[in-house]
C-alpha positions as CSV (number, residue, x, y, z in Angstrom):
1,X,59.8,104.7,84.8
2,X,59.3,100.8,84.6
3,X,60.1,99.0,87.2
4,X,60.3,95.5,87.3
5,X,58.7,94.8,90.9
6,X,56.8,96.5,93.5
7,X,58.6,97.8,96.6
8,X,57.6,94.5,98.6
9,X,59.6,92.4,95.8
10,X,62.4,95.1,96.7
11,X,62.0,93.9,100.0
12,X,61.7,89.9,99.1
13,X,64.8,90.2,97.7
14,X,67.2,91.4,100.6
15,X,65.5,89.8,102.9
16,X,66.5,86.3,101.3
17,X,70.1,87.5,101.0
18,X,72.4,85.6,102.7
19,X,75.4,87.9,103.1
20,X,76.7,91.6,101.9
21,X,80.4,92.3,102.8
22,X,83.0,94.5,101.1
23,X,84.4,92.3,98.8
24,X,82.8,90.2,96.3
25,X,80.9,87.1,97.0
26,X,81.2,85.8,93.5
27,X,84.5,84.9,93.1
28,X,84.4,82.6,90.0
29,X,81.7,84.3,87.0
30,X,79.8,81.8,85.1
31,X,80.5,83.7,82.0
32,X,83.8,85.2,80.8
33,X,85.0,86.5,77.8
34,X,88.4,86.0,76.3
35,X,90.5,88.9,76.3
36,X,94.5,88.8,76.0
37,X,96.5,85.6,74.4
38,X,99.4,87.4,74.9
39,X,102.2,84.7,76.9
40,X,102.2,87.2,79.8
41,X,98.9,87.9,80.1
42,X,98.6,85.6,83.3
43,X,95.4,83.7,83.8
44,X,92.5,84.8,85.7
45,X,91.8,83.1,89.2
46,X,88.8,82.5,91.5
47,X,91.2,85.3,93.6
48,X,88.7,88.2,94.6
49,X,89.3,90.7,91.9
50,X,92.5,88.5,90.4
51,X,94.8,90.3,88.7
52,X,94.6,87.8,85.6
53,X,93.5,89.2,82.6
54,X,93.3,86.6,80.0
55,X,89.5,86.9,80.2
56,X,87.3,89.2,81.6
57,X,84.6,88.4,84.3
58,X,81.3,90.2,82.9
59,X,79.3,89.9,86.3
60,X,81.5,93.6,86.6
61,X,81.5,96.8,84.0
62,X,83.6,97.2,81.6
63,X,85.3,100.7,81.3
64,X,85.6,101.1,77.5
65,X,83.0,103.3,76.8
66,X,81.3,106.8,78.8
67,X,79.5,104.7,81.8
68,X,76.4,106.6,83.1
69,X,76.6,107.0,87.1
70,X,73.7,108.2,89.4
71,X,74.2,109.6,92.7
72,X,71.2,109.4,95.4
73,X,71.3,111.8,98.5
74,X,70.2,110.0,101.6
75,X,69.5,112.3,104.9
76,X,68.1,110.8,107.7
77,X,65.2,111.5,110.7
78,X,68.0,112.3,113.4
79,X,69.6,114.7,111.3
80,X,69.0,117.8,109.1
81,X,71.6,118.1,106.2
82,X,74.4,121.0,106.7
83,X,75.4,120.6,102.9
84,X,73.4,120.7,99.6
85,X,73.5,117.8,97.1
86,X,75.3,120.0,95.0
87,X,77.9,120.7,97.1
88,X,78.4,116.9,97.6
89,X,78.4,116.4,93.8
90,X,81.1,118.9,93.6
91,X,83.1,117.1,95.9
92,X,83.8,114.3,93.4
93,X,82.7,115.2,90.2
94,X,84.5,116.6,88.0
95,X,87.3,115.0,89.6
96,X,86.6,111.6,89.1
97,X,85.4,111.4,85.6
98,X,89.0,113.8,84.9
99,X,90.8,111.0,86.6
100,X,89.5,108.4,84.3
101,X,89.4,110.7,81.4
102,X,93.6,111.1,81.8
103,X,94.3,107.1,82.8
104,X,92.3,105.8,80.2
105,X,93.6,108.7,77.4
106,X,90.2,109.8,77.1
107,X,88.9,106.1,76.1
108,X,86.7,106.2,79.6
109,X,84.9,108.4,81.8
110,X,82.2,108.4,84.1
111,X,78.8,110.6,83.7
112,X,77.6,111.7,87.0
113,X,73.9,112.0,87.0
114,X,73.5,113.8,90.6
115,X,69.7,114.5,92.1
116,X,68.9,117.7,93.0
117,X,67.7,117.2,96.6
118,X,67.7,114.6,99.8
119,X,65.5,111.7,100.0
120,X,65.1,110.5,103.6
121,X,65.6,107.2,105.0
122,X,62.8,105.7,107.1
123,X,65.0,105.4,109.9
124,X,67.5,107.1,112.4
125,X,71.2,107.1,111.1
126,X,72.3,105.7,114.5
127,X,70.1,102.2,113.8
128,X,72.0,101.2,111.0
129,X,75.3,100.4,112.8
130,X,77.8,101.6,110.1
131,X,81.0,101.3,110.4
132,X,84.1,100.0,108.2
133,X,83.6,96.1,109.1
134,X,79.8,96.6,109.2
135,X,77.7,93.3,110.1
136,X,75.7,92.1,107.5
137,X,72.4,92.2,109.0
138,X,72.8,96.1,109.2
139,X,74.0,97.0,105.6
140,X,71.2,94.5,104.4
141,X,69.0,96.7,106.3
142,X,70.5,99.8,104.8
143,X,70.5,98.9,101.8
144,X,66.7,97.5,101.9
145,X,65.8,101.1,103.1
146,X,68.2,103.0,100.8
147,X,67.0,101.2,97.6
148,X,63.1,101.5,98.8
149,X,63.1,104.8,99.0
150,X,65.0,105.3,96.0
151,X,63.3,103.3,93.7
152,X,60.3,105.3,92.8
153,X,62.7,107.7,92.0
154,X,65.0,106.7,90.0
155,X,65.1,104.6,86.4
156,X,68.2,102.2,87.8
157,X,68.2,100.6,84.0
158,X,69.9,103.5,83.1
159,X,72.8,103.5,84.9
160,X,75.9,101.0,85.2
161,X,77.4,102.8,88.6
162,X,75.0,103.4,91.3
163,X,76.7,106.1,94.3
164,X,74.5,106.1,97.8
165,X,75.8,109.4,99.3
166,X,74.8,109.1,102.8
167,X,74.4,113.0,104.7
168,X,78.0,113.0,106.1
169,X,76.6,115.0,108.8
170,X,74.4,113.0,110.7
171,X,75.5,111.5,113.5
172,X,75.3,107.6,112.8
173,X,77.5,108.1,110.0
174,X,81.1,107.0,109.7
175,X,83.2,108.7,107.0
176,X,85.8,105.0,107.0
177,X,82.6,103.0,106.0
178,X,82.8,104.2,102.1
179,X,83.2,101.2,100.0
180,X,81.5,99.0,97.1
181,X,78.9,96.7,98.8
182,X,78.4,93.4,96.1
183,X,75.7,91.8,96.3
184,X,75.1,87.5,96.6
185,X,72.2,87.5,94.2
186,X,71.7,90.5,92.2
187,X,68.9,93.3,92.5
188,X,66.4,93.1,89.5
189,X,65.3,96.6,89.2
190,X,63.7,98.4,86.4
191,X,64.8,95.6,84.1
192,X,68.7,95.6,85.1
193,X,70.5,93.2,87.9
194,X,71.8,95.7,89.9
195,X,75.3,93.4,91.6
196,X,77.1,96.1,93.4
197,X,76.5,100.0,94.9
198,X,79.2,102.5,96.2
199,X,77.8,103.6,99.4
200,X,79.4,106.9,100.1
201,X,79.9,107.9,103.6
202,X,82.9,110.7,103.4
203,X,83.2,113.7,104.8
204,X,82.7,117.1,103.4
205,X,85.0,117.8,101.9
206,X,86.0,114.2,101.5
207,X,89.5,112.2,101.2
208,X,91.5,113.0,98.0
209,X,90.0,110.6,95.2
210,X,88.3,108.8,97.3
211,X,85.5,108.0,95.0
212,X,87.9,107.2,92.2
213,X,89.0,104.4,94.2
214,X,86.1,102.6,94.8
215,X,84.7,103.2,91.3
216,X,87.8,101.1,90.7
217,X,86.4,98.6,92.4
218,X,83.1,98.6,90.0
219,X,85.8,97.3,87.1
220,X,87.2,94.9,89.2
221,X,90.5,96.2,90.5
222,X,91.8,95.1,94.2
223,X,92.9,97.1,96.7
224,X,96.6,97.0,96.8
225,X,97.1,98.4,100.6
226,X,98.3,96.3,103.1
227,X,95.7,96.3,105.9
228,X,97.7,95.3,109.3
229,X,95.7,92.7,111.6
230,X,95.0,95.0,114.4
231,X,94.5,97.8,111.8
232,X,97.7,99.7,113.2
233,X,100.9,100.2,112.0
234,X,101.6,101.5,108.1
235,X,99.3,100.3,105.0
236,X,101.3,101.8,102.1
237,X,103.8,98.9,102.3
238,X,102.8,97.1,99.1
239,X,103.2,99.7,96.5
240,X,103.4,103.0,98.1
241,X,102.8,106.0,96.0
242,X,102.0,103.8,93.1
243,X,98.4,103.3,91.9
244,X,95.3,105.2,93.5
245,X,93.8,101.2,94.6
246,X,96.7,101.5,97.2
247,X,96.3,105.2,98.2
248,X,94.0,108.0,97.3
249,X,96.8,110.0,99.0
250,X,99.5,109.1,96.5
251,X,101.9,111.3,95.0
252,X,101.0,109.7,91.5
253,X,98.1,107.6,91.6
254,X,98.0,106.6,88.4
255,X,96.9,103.3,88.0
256,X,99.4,100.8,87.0
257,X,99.6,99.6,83.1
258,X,98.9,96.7,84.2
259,X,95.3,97.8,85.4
260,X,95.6,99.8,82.0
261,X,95.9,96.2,79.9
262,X,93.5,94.8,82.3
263,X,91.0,97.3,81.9
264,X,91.2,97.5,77.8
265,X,93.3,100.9,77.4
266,X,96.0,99.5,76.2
267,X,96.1,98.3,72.5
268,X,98.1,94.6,72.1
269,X,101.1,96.4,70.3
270,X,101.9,98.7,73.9
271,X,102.5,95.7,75.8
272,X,106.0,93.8,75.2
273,X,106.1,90.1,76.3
274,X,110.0,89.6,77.2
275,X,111.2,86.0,76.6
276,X,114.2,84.2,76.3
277,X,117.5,84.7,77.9
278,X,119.0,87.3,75.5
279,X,118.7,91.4,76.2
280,X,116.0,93.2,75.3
281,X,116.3,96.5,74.0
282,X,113.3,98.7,74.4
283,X,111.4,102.1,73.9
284,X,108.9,102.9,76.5
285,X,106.9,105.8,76.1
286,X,105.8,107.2,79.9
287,X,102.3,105.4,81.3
288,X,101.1,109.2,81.3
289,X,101.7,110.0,77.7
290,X,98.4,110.1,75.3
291,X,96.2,112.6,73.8
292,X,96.6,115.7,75.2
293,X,99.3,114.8,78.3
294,X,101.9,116.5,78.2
295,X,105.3,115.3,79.8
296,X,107.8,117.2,81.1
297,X,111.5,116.8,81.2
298,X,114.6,118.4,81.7
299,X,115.3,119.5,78.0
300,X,111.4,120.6,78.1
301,X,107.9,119.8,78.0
302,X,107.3,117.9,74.9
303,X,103.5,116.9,74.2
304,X,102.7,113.3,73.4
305,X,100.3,112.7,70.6
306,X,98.2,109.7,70.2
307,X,100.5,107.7,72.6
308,X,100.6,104.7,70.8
309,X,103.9,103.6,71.8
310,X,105.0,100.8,73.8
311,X,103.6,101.4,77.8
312,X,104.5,98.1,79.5
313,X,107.1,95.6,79.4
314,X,106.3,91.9,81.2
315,X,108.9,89.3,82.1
316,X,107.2,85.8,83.3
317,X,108.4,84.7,86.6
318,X,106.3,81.8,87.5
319,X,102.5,79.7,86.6
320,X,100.8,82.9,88.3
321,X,103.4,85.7,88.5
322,X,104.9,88.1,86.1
323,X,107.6,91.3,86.3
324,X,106.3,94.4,85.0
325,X,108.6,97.5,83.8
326,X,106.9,100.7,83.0
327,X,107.8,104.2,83.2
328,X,106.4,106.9,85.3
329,X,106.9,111.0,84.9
330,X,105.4,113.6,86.5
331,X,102.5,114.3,84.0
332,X,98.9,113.8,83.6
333,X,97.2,112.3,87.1
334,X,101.3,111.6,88.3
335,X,102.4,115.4,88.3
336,X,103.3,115.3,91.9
337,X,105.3,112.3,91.8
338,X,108.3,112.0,93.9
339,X,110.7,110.6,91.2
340,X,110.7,109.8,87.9
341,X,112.0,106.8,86.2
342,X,111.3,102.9,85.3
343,X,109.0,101.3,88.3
344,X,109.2,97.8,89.0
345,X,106.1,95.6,90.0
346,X,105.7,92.2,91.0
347,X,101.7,90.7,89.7
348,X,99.9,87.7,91.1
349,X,97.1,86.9,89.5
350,X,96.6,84.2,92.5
351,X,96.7,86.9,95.6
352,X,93.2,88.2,95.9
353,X,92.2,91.8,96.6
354,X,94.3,92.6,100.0
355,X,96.8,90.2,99.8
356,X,99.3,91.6,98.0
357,X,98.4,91.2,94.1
358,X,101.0,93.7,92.8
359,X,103.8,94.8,94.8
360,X,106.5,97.6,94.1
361,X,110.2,96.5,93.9
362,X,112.6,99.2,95.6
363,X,115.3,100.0,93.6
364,X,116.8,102.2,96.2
365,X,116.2,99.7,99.5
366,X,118.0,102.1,101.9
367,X,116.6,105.3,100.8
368,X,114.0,106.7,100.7
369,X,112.4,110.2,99.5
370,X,109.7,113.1,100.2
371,X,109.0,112.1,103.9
372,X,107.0,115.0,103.9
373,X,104.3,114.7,101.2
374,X,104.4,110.5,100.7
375,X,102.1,108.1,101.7
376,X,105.1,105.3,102.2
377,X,108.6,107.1,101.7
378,X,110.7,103.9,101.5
379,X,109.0,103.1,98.2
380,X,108.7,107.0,96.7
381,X,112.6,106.4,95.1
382,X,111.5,103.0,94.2
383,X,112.5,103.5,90.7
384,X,114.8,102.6,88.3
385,X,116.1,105.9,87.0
386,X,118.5,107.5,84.1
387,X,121.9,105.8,83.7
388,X,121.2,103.1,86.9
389,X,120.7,99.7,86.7
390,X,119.6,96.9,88.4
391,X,119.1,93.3,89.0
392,X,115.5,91.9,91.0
393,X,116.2,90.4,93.9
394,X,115.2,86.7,93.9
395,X,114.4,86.9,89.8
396,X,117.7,87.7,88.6
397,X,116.1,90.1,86.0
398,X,118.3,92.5,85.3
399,X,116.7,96.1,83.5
400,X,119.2,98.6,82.5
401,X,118.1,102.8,81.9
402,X,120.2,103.5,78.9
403,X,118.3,107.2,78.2
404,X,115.7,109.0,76.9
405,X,115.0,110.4,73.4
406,X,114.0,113.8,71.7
407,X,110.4,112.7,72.1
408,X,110.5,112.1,76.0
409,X,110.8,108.0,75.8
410,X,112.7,106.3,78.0
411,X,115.2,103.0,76.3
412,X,115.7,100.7,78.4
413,X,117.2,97.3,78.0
414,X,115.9,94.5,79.7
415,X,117.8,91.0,80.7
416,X,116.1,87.7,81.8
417,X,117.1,85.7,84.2
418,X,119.5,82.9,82.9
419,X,117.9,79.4,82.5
């Protein structure tokens, strides 16, 4: 391999870095490229991962080609590993990459590129301090170490997703800590900035998806959970079920079609702009429907075939806020989902990762479904389903289920609020 510095410039580097938290310290790109001109395509803000999309920050990934991932074991002096690399590959992989594979309909995937055996940090586990709101100064220094040792072993040019799976054994090791670290001034390594790592530090086995999630994060997606102040009480409130950036644990963790459009799986003729006061009749096809999905219904399980058809309808509501209508079934990554029918989100491309940037309307506000299995029941009947109707509190948008057809689409008809 090449590498673009010796370990002491590793060092240099992190040791002249300022700060390393969770979410990302570079909240406005000096480069972006245009993406959507669509009227609803609300515009990107210096919100931390902003749900705009009418560019695209390149400082992240973009998921719209086979990304190359690698995955580096780290053990440590206080500990001797009770699982193989292997069996912490298996974990997550092929789950992940199947996750993408079925949200992007097949456009995406990750390539895990695992290696075979443990490469031990310099220090005990116990030094580093990790924890979920670690202090700078000790995931600079674990990252330092991680990347040191590393280095000599791995080509870092050829990879766009870089995983640090910590031995979830030893005893320094906190299984809450796993997120995406982004780092103030880029790594140069082997001839590639390297601006953000996943460091892994689940359990085995780990939490449902978990790496999913934060490979989410890589393509610039928010987390969508409420976290309470004190870090009690629920944080499902924001969109439940709905989307694995709020819960890994959903019952259909699909991401949203807005992420979809965001992320460039959706072509410009699946997303409807609604304008005007007039109704809007419309054909959705489910979010889950594409090549190879199939979606079940009542008169039987019909398969999709290119899923071309229309996936998301947008109503403006304000400078930095938009209603989205899509449909969800229980197919493809949503097969467990509580209830089928149109769900009804609220985007701000203004709230910043944490804060609420898309939040679930409740169709059914004094019910709610599957206690037993969901992450946030209030919101698993959020909504809209066959023959109901109903009006957005606050918007006056009124959407209307008239039916589904032989082909498993759901028509629905769609009313703006009066001027």
């Amino acid at each position: 391999m090449s590498r673009q510095f010796p370990l002491k410039g590793l060092a240099a580097v992190f040791t002249t870095m300022t700060a390393l938290i969770a979410t990302s310290l570079i909240t406005g790109p000096s480069v972006a490229e245009p993406f959507s001109t669509s009227p609803c395509a609300l515009q990107r803000t210096e919100a931390h991962h902003s749900e705009g999309l009418d560019t695209w920050n390149t400082s992240y990934a973009r998921p719209t080609k086979p990304l190359d991932a690698v995955m580096v074991f780290l053990s440590f002096p206080d500990s001797t590993p009770m699982t193989t690399p292997a069996e912490l590959t298996a974990d997550h992989f092929p789950a992940t990459s199947r996750f993408y594979e079925r949200a992007s309909y097949g456009r995406f995937t990750v390539r895990p590129h695992p290696l075979d055996h443990w490469i031990r940090m310099p220090k005990p586990s116990t030094s580093y301090a990790i924890q979920r709101d670690w202090a700078a100064s000790d995931r600079t220094a674990y990252l330092h170490d991680a990347l040191a040792v590393a280095d000599p072993q791995v080509d870092f040019s050829r990879y766009a997703i870089v995983y640090l799976v910590a031995d979830p054994d030893a005893p320094g090791v906190d299984s809450d800590a796993t997120k995406v670290v982004n780092l103030d001034t880029p790594l140069r390594a082997d001839g590639t900035d390297i601006r953000r790592v996943v460091t892994v530090f689940e359990k085995h086995p780990p939490d449902r998806l978990v790496l999913a999630h934060e490979t989410g994060h890589v393509f610039d997606l928010p987390d969508l959970y409420h976290r309470p102040v004190d870090g009690k009480g629920d944080w499902d409130t924001y969109v439940g079920d709905w989307d694995l950036m709020g819960s890994q644990f959903g019952l259909a963790p699909d991401l949203f079609a807005w992420h979809k459009w965001k992320l460039g799986w959706l072509r410009p003729q699946q997303v409807v702009c609604v304008r005007g006061v007039a109704p809007t009749r419309l054909t959705l096809e489910p979010l889950s429907a594409g090549p190879g999905v199939t979606v079940g219904h009542a008169a039987g399980p019909p398969a999709f075939g290119a899923g071309t058809g229309v996936k998301l309808a947008v109503v403006r509501t304000g400078a930095d806020s938009v209603l989205a209508f899509e449909v969800r079934v229980a197919a493809g990554n949503d097969t467990s989902t509580c209830r089928e029918g149109v769900l009804v989100y609220r985007v701000r491309s203004g709230a910043a990762s944490g804060d609420g940037p898309i939040q679930v309307i409740d169709a059914h506000p004094r019910t709610e479904a599957c206690w037993e299995n969901s992450v946030y029941p209030a919101l698993a009947d959020a909504p809209v389903g066959l023959g109901e109707s109903f009006t957005v509190p606050g918007d006056g948008v009124r959407v209307k289920v008239d039916g589904r057809t032989a082909s498993g689409s759901w028509t629905v008809t769609i009313t703006p609020a009066p001027v």
